[in-house]
Structure formats: C-alpha cells, structure tokens
C-alpha positions as CSV (number, residue, x, y, z in Angstrom):
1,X,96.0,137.5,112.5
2,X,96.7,134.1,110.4
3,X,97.4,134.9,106.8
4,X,95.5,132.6,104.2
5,X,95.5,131.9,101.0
6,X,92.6,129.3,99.2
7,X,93.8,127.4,96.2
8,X,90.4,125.7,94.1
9,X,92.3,122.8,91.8
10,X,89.0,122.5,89.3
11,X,89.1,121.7,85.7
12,X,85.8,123.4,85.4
13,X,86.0,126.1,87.6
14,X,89.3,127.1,85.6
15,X,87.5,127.4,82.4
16,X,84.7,129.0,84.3
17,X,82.2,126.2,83.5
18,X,81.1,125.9,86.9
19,X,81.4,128.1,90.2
20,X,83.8,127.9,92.9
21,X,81.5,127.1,96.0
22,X,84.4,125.3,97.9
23,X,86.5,127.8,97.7
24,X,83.5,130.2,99.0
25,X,83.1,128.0,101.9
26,X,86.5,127.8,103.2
27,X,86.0,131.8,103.1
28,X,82.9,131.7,104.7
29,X,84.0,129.5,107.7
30,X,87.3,131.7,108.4
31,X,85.9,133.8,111.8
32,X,87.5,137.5,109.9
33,X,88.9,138.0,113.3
34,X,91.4,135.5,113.6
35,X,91.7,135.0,109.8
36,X,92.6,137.2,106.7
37,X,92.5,136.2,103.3
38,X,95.1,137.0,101.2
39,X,94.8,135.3,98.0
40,X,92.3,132.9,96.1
41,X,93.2,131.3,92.5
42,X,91.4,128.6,90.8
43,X,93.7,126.1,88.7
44,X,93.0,123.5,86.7
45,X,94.4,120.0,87.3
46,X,97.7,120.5,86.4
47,X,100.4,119.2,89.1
48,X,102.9,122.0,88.1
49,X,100.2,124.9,88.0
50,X,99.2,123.6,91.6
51,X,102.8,123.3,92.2
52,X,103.4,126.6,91.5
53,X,100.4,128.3,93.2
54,X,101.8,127.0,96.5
55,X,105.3,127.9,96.5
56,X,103.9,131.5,95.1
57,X,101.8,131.4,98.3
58,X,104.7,130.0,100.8
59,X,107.9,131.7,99.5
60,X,106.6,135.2,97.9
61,X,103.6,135.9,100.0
62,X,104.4,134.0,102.8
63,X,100.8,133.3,103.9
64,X,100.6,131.5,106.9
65,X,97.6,128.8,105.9
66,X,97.4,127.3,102.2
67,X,94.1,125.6,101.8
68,X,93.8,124.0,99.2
69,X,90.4,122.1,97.6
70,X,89.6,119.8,95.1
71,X,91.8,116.8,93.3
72,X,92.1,114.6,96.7
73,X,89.9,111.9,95.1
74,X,91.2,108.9,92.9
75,X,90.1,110.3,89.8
76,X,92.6,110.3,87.1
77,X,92.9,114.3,87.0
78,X,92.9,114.2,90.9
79,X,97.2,115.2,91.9
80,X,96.6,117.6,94.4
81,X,98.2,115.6,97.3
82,X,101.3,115.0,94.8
83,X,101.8,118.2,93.9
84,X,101.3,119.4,97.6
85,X,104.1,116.7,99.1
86,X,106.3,117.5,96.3
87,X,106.6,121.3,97.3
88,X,106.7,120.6,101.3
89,X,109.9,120.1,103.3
90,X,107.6,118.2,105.8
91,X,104.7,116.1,106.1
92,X,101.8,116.9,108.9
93,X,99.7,113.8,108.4
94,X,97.8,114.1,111.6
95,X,95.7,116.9,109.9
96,X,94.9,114.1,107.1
97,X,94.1,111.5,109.4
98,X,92.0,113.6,111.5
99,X,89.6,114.5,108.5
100,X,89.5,111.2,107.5
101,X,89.1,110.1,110.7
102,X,86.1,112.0,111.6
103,X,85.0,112.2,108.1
104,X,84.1,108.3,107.9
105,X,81.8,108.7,110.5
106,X,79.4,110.8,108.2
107,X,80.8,108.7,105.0
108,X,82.3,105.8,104.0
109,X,83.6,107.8,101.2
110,X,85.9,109.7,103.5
111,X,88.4,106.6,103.5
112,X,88.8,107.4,99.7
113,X,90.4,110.8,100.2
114,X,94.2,110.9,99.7
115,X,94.6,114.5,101.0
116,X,97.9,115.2,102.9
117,X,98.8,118.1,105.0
118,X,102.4,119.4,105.4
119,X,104.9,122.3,106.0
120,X,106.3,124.7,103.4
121,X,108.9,126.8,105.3
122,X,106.6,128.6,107.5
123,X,103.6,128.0,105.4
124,X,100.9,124.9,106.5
125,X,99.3,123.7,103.4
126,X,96.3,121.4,104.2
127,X,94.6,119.3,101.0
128,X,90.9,119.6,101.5
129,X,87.9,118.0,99.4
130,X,86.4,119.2,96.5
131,X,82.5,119.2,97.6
132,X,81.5,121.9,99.6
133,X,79.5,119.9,102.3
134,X,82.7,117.9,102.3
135,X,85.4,121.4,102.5
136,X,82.6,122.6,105.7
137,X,82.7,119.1,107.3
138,X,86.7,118.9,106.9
139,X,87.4,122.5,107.9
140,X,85.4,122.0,111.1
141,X,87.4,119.2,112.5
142,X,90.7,121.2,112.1
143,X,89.6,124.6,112.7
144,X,90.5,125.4,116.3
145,X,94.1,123.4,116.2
146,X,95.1,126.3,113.4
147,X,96.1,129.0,115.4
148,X,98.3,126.8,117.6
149,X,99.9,124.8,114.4
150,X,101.0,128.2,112.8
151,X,102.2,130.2,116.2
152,X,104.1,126.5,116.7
153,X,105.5,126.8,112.7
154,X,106.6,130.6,113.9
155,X,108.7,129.0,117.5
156,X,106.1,129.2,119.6
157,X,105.7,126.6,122.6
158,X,103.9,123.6,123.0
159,X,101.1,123.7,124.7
C-alpha cells in the first residue's frame, strides 16, 4: 500500500473562501487499493508553511507520495516548485516534463507550469496544478509509473 499525503497551497482555500476541489480530485483518482491517504492540509502561499508541510510529511510521517497542488503557475503568490526543490535532496524532472509534455497537447497553457518533482529521503513529492481538470489530466499521465518510483525509492529493482 503507497502511503499519501495531499498538500492544497491556496490562499483562498486557507481562509476557507473557496473549496478544495483539487485536493478532492487527487483523492478521488487514488484506486483505495493500492493507495492510502494519510494526511491532507491546505496552506496558504507561504514558501515556509509549504516548506514545512513537506518535510512534516517526508521525515515525521514518512508518507511515501507528497502531492502537492496549486502555486505552479507564474503568478506572484505561485512558490510551490521553490519551496518543493528547497526541501528535496534530489530532483525527478521526468515526472515534470511528462505533465507538461502531455499536458500541451490539451493546452498551450501547459508550457506555463513550473511544477517540479523530486525526492525527500524516501518520500516523492510531485508539484501538481491548481485546477481540478488540470490535477485529473496531470495525475493521469503519472499514475501507473507510482508504484514502481516508490518500491525503486525503497531499493527495489529496475524494471
């Protein structure tokens, strides 16, 4: 069973001005079999609240999968790929470039994301878009790769 935690990075959904479908989705899409959710938290967007959320998540609770959503964009406010690469000991940007990727063939606005994926000890944290059609769309292009990338982050072989 891959342990999971989500982590929404919304200003609004912080102060409870707006709902958290994103971070609904990404539960949604997680077949219960293979995946159990741990913990969800919504933070503002605040590098070191994000920051902290993920090493909480990688060193205390040591989840497996961090999925993170929301402040990949070029807004101002958007510092989630920062915050993520600050706290990894190693990119993954395959995961990245995959979504991306893919993700310009439904959009052009795809090539605007500046999500990053990387490694946390033994803890994956992927960086995935703030919209809900854009968190289904993203989540489906890495999906069936997760199971591998985690028993490989645990010594497993190569396949």
């Amino acid at each position: 069973m891959v342990k999971v935690a989500i982590l929404t990075v919304s200003d609004s959904c912080a102060a409870q001005k707006r709902q958290d479908i994103s971070g609904q989705t990404i539960r949604g899409m997680l077949p219960a079999d293979r995946f159990e959710i741990c913990e969800y938290k919504i933070v503002p967007d605040e590098r070191s609240d994000i920051q902290n959320e993920l090493i909480h998540f990688a060193d205390e609770l040591k989840v497996d999968i961090v999925f993170t959503t929301g402040g990949t964009g070029l807004g101002p406010r958007d510092v989630t790929p920062e915050a993520t690469a600050a706290v990894c000991d190693r990119i993954a940007p395959g995961l990245a470039e995959a979504i991306r990727l893919e993700g310009r063939k439904k959009t052009k606005n795809a090539m605007l994301s500046r999500a990053v994926a990387g490694v946390r000890q033994n803890t994956l944290i992927i960086n995935l878009p703030g919209s809900p059609k854009a968190v289904r769309e993203s989540l489906e292009i890495v999906l069936d790769v997760l199971p591998h990338a985690i028993d490989m982050l645990k010594g497993g072989g190569h396949e």
